[in-house]
N, C-alpha and C positions, 0 to 999 in steps of 0.2 A: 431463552434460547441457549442451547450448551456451551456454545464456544465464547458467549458475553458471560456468563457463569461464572465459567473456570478462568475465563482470562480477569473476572472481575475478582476471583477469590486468588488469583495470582497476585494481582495489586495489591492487594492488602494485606496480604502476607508479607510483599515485599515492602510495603511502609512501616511495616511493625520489623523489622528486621533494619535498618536504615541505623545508620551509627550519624546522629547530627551531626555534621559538623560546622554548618553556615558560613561557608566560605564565599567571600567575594571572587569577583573578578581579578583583581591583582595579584589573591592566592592561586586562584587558579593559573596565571597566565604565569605565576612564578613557579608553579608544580610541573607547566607543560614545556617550559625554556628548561629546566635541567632534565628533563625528558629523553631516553635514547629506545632504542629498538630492542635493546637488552633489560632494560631499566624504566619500565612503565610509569608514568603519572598516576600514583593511587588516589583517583575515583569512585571505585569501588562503593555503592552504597550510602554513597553520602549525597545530603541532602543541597540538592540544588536549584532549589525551586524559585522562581519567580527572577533569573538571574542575567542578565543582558552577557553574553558567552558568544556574541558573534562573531563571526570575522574568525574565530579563534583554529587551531589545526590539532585537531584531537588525534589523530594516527598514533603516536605513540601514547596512549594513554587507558585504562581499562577504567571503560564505565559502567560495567556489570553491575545491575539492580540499581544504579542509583536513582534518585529523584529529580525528574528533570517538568514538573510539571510547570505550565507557564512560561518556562524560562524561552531568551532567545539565542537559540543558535542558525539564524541566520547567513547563509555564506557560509557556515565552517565546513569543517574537513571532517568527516567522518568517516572517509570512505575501508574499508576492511574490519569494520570493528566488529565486535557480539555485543549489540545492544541486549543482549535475551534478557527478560524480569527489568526493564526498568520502566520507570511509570513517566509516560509523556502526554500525559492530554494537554490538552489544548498548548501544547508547546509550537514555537514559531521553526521550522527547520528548513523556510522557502531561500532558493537559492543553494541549500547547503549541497554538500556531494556525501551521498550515503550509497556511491558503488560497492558494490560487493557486499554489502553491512547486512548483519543478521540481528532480525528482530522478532523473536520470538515471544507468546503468553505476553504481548503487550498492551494495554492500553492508551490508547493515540484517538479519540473520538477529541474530533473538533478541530484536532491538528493542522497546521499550517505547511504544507508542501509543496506550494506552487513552483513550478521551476525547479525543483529540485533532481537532479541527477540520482534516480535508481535504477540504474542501469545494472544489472547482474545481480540485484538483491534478495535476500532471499527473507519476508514477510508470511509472517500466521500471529496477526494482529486485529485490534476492533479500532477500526479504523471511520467509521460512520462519522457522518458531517465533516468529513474532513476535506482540506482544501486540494487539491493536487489538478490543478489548473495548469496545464502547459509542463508538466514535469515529464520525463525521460526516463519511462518504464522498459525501455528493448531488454530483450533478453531476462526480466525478470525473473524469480520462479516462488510466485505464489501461490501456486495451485498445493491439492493436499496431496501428500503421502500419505498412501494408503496403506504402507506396508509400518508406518510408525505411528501409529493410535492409541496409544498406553490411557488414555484419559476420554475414550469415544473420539469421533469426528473432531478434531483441529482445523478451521479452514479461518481464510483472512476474511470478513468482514467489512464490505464497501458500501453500506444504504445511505441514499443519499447524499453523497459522496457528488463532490465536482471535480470530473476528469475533462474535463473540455477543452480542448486542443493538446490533450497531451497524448505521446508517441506508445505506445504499448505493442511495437510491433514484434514478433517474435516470444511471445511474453507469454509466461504460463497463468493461468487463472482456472483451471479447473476445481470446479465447484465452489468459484464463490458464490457469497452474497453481494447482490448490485445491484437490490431493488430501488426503484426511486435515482438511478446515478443517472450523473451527467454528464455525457460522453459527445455530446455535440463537436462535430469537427473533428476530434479524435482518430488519430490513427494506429490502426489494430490488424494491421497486413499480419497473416498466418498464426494469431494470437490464438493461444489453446483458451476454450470458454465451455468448456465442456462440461453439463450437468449444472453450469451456474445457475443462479436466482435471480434474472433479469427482469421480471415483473417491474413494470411501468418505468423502465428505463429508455433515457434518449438516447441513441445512435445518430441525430437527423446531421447529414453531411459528412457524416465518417467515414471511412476509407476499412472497411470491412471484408477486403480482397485476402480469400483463401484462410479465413476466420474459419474456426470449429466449434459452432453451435447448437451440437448434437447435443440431445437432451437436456436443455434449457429449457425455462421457466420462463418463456415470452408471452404472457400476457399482460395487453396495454403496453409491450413495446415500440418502440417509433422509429421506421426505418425510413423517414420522409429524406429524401435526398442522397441517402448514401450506400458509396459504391460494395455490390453484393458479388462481384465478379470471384468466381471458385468458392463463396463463402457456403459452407457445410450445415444445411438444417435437416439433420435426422430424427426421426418421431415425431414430426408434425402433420399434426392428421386434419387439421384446421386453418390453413394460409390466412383467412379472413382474423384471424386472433390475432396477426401481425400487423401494424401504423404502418400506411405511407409505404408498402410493398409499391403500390401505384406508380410513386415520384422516384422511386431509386433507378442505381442505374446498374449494368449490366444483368438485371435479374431473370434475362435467360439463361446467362451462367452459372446461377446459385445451383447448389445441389441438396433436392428435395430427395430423401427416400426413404 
Protein backbone atom coordinates (compact mmCIF):
# COMPACT_ATOMS: atom_id res chain seq x y z
CA UNK A 1 0.00 0.00 0.00
CA UNK A 2 1.49 3.58 -0.89
CA UNK A 3 1.27 5.52 2.11
CA UNK A 4 2.96 2.25 4.45
CA UNK A 5 5.72 2.53 1.55
CA UNK A 6 6.66 5.79 1.69
CA UNK A 7 6.09 6.29 5.28
CA UNK A 8 8.10 3.03 5.76
CA UNK A 9 10.95 4.29 3.38
CA UNK A 10 10.72 7.61 5.58
CA UNK A 11 11.64 5.54 8.69
CA UNK A 12 14.55 4.38 7.47
CA UNK A 13 15.88 6.99 6.11
CA UNK A 14 15.43 8.73 9.21
CA UNK A 15 17.28 5.97 11.23
CA UNK A 16 20.20 6.07 8.97
CA UNK A 17 20.44 9.86 9.40
CA UNK A 18 20.06 9.77 13.52
CA UNK A 19 23.33 11.17 15.22
CA UNK A 20 23.45 8.40 18.45
CA UNK A 21 23.49 9.97 21.17
CA UNK A 22 22.02 7.50 24.14
CA UNK A 23 21.01 9.84 26.47
CA UNK A 24 19.11 9.09 29.52
CA UNK A 25 16.67 10.44 31.29
CA UNK A 26 18.51 12.86 33.66
CA UNK A 27 20.17 14.18 30.35
CA UNK A 28 17.31 14.83 29.06
CA UNK A 29 15.53 16.31 31.92
CA UNK A 30 18.82 18.40 32.24
CA UNK A 31 18.53 19.64 28.46
CA UNK A 32 14.63 20.56 28.95
CA UNK A 33 15.19 22.74 32.68
CA UNK A 34 17.78 25.08 30.84
CA UNK A 35 15.16 25.16 28.03
CA UNK A 36 13.43 28.58 26.95
CA UNK A 37 11.11 29.53 24.07
CA UNK A 38 14.08 31.15 22.42
CA UNK A 39 16.49 28.40 23.20
CA UNK A 40 15.30 24.95 22.17
CA UNK A 41 16.27 21.59 23.94
CA UNK A 42 18.36 19.93 21.04
CA UNK A 43 16.70 16.70 20.38
CA UNK A 44 16.97 16.79 17.08
CA UNK A 45 17.64 13.12 15.75
CA UNK A 46 18.93 11.71 18.40
CA UNK A 47 18.26 8.46 19.36
CA UNK A 48 15.78 7.81 22.08
CA UNK A 49 14.66 4.60 22.04
CA UNK A 50 13.53 2.39 24.64
CA UNK A 51 13.58 5.54 27.21
CA UNK A 52 10.94 6.02 30.34
CA UNK A 53 10.64 10.28 29.37
CA UNK A 54 7.22 10.52 31.16
CA UNK A 55 5.82 13.01 33.02
CA UNK A 56 8.35 15.07 31.15
CA UNK A 57 7.22 18.77 29.25
CA UNK A 58 8.81 18.87 25.97
CA UNK A 59 7.23 22.47 24.59
CA UNK A 60 10.34 23.98 24.50
CA UNK A 61 12.22 21.41 22.85
CA UNK A 62 12.70 20.33 18.94
CA UNK A 63 12.26 16.72 18.52
CA UNK A 64 12.39 16.70 14.63
CA UNK A 65 13.38 12.92 13.32
CA UNK A 66 14.38 11.66 16.32
CA UNK A 67 14.10 8.04 17.60
CA UNK A 68 11.43 7.68 19.96
CA UNK A 69 10.71 4.00 19.46
CA UNK A 70 9.42 2.00 22.52
CA UNK A 71 10.13 4.70 24.56
CA UNK A 72 7.62 6.14 27.30
CA UNK A 73 6.28 9.40 27.19
CA UNK A 74 3.37 8.93 29.02
CA UNK A 75 1.59 12.14 30.54
CA UNK A 76 4.08 14.49 28.92
CA UNK A 77 3.60 17.58 27.18
CA UNK A 78 3.91 17.66 23.72
CA UNK A 79 1.51 19.66 22.79
CA UNK A 80 2.59 22.33 19.63
CA UNK A 81 5.42 20.48 18.48
CA UNK A 82 6.60 19.15 14.62
CA UNK A 83 6.98 15.70 15.33
CA UNK A 84 7.30 15.25 11.18
CA UNK A 85 10.07 12.11 10.46
CA UNK A 86 10.31 10.70 13.69
CA UNK A 87 10.05 7.04 14.33
CA UNK A 88 7.43 6.04 17.14
CA UNK A 89 6.23 2.59 16.85
CA UNK A 90 5.16 1.05 19.48
CA UNK A 91 5.87 4.09 21.63
CA UNK A 92 3.78 4.64 24.99
CA UNK A 93 2.17 8.39 24.57
CA UNK A 94 -1.21 7.54 26.62
CA UNK A 95 -2.24 10.34 28.73
CA UNK A 96 0.28 12.72 27.02
CA UNK A 97 -1.14 16.12 25.50
CA UNK A 98 -0.08 16.21 21.64
CA UNK A 99 -2.66 19.45 21.04
CA UNK A 100 -1.90 21.15 18.13
CA UNK A 101 1.23 18.60 17.27
CA UNK A 102 2.21 17.80 13.84
CA UNK A 103 3.06 14.45 12.79
CA UNK A 104 3.89 13.90 9.60
CA UNK A 105 5.71 10.56 7.11
CA UNK A 106 5.36 8.78 10.56
CA UNK A 107 5.40 5.48 11.78
CA UNK A 108 3.31 4.89 15.00
CA UNK A 109 1.74 1.11 14.33
CA UNK A 110 1.19 -0.40 17.72
CA UNK A 111 1.33 2.79 19.47
CA UNK A 112 0.01 3.56 22.69
CA UNK A 113 -2.72 6.72 22.79
CA UNK A 114 -5.22 5.93 24.96
CA UNK A 115 -6.33 9.14 26.67
CA UNK A 116 -4.39 11.16 24.98
CA UNK A 117 -5.30 14.77 24.22
CA UNK A 118 -5.43 15.38 20.17
CA UNK A 119 -7.26 17.70 20.07
CA UNK A 120 -6.38 20.22 16.85
CA UNK A 121 -3.76 17.81 15.66
CA UNK A 122 -2.74 17.57 12.56
CA UNK A 123 -1.74 13.50 11.75
CA UNK A 124 -0.77 11.55 8.04
CA UNK A 125 0.83 8.83 9.84
CA UNK A 126 0.53 4.57 10.00
CA UNK A 127 -0.90 4.36 12.80
CA UNK A 128 -2.53 0.50 12.60
CA UNK A 129 -2.88 -1.46 15.79
CA UNK A 130 -2.72 1.35 17.53
CA UNK A 131 -4.23 2.10 20.93
CA UNK A 132 -6.41 5.39 21.11
CA UNK A 133 -8.96 4.13 23.37
CA UNK A 134 -10.93 6.96 25.08
CA UNK A 135 -8.37 9.79 23.45
CA UNK A 136 -9.72 13.38 22.57
CA UNK A 137 -9.56 13.70 18.81
CA UNK A 138 -12.31 17.19 18.40
CA UNK A 139 -11.27 19.19 16.01
CA UNK A 140 -8.59 17.16 14.62
CA UNK A 141 -7.44 17.40 11.03
CA UNK A 142 -6.37 14.21 9.53
CA UNK A 143 -8.10 14.06 6.53
CA UNK A 144 -5.92 14.40 3.05
CA UNK A 145 -4.92 17.43 1.30
CA UNK A 146 -5.44 16.98 -1.90
CA UNK A 147 -4.00 20.11 -3.04
CA UNK A 148 -0.35 18.73 -1.48
CA UNK A 149 0.48 15.16 -3.00
CA UNK A 150 4.25 15.52 -4.11
CA UNK A 151 4.66 11.79 -3.30
CA UNK A 152 0.81 10.26 -4.74
CA UNK A 153 -2.00 9.97 -2.06
CA UNK A 154 -0.59 10.72 1.75
CA UNK A 155 -3.62 9.81 4.10
CA UNK A 156 -3.44 8.51 8.01
CA UNK A 157 -3.64 5.02 8.24
CA UNK A 158 -6.07 3.52 11.17
CA UNK A 159 -6.61 -0.65 10.49
CA UNK A 160 -7.38 -2.14 13.26
CA UNK A 161 -6.96 0.56 15.22
CA UNK A 162 -8.95 0.74 18.87
CA UNK A 163 -10.88 3.93 19.02
CA UNK A 164 -13.49 2.99 21.45
CA UNK A 165 -14.88 5.57 23.55
CA UNK A 166 -13.02 8.16 22.12
CA UNK A 167 -14.52 11.91 21.10
CA UNK A 168 -13.66 12.51 17.34
CA UNK A 169 -16.31 15.10 17.22
CA UNK A 170 -15.77 17.79 14.62
CA UNK A 171 -12.71 16.01 13.40
CA UNK A 172 -11.53 15.59 9.83
CA UNK A 173 -10.90 12.05 8.49
CA UNK A 174 -11.51 12.12 4.98
CA UNK A 175 -10.15 9.25 3.17
CA UNK A 176 -8.82 7.32 5.66
CA UNK A 177 -8.14 3.93 6.34
CA UNK A 178 -10.38 2.25 9.17
CA UNK A 179 -10.75 -0.98 8.16
CA UNK A 180 -11.10 -3.50 10.92
CA UNK A 181 -11.36 -0.09 13.72
CA UNK A 182 -12.96 0.02 16.70
CA UNK A 183 -15.10 2.71 17.30
CA UNK A 184 -17.66 1.21 19.74
CA UNK A 185 -19.13 3.99 21.99
CA UNK A 186 -17.29 6.51 20.07
CA UNK A 187 -18.30 9.86 19.56
CA UNK A 188 -18.11 11.42 16.03
CA UNK A 189 -20.94 14.29 16.02
CA UNK A 190 -20.28 16.02 12.39
CA UNK A 191 -16.86 14.21 11.86
CA UNK A 192 -15.85 14.50 8.12
CA UNK A 193 -15.29 10.53 6.88
CA UNK A 194 -15.62 11.18 3.72
CA UNK A 195 -14.29 8.44 0.96
CA UNK A 196 -12.88 6.60 4.01
CA UNK A 197 -12.07 2.68 4.26
CA UNK A 198 -14.48 1.63 6.70
CA UNK A 199 -14.71 -2.16 5.61
CA UNK A 200 -15.58 -4.21 8.67
CA UNK A 201 -15.41 -1.60 11.04
CA UNK A 202 -17.47 -1.15 14.41
CA UNK A 203 -19.69 1.93 15.01
CA UNK A 204 -22.05 -0.37 17.58
CA UNK A 205 -23.23 2.54 20.07
CA UNK A 206 -21.59 5.58 18.64
CA UNK A 207 -22.97 8.82 18.41
CA UNK A 208 -22.78 9.26 14.62
CA UNK A 209 -25.08 12.56 14.50
CA UNK A 210 -24.42 14.57 11.39
CA UNK A 211 -21.29 12.36 10.55
CA UNK A 212 -20.17 12.54 6.61
CA UNK A 213 -20.11 9.12 5.19
CA UNK A 214 -20.41 9.96 1.66
CA UNK A 215 -18.47 7.69 -0.33
CA UNK A 216 -17.12 5.10 2.20
CA UNK A 217 -16.25 1.68 2.03
CA UNK A 218 -18.91 0.22 4.33
CA UNK A 219 -18.79 -3.15 3.84
CA UNK A 220 -19.38 -5.56 6.95
CA UNK A 221 -19.79 -2.40 8.72
CA UNK A 222 -21.80 -2.40 12.10
CA UNK A 223 -24.09 0.23 13.07
CA UNK A 224 -25.78 -2.00 15.77
CA UNK A 225 -27.03 0.64 18.35
CA UNK A 226 -25.71 3.81 17.14
CA UNK A 227 -27.26 7.17 16.87
CA UNK A 228 -27.52 7.96 12.65
CA UNK A 229 -29.58 11.16 13.41
CA UNK A 230 -28.43 13.88 10.12
CA UNK A 231 -25.56 11.27 9.52
CA UNK A 232 -24.77 11.53 5.55
CA UNK A 233 -24.57 8.15 3.30
CA UNK A 234 -24.17 9.22 -0.14
CA UNK A 235 -23.54 6.38 -2.96
CA UNK A 236 -25.12 3.71 -1.36
CA UNK A 237 -26.94 1.74 -3.61
CA UNK A 238 -27.12 -1.25 -1.18
CA UNK A 239 -28.67 -0.55 2.76
CA UNK A 240 -28.61 -4.40 3.31
CA UNK A 241 -24.35 -3.97 2.98
CA UNK A 242 -24.78 -2.09 6.32
CA UNK A 243 -24.72 -4.19 10.27
CA UNK A 244 -27.45 -3.38 12.67
CA UNK A 245 -29.10 -0.37 10.37
CA UNK A 246 -32.16 -2.30 12.29
CA UNK A 247 -31.04 -1.55 16.11
CA UNK A 248 -29.71 2.12 15.48
CA UNK A 249 -31.33 5.00 16.25
CA UNK A 250 -32.81 8.09 14.64
CA UNK A 251 -32.34 6.19 11.20
CA UNK A 252 -35.10 8.03 9.70
CA UNK A 253 -32.93 10.93 9.83
CA UNK A 254 -30.00 9.51 8.13
CA UNK A 255 -29.54 10.95 4.75
CA UNK A 256 -29.55 8.42 1.90
CA UNK A 257 -28.97 9.76 -1.78
Amino acid sequence: MKIQYVIGILAVLCNFSIHAADLDRASVESLLAKATGKQLADLRRKDLTDLDLSGLDFTHADLWGSDLRRSNLSKSNLSGLNLDLTVMTKINLSDANLSNTSIFGVSMIGANLSKANLTHSRFIANLDRANLSHADLRNADWGVDMKNQPMGLMRVSLNNVDLSGANLSNANLNRALLRHANLTGSILRNTILFGSDLSGADFSNADLSGADLSGCNLTDTNFTGSNLAGTRFSDIKDKSQLKGLESSKNLDSAIFD
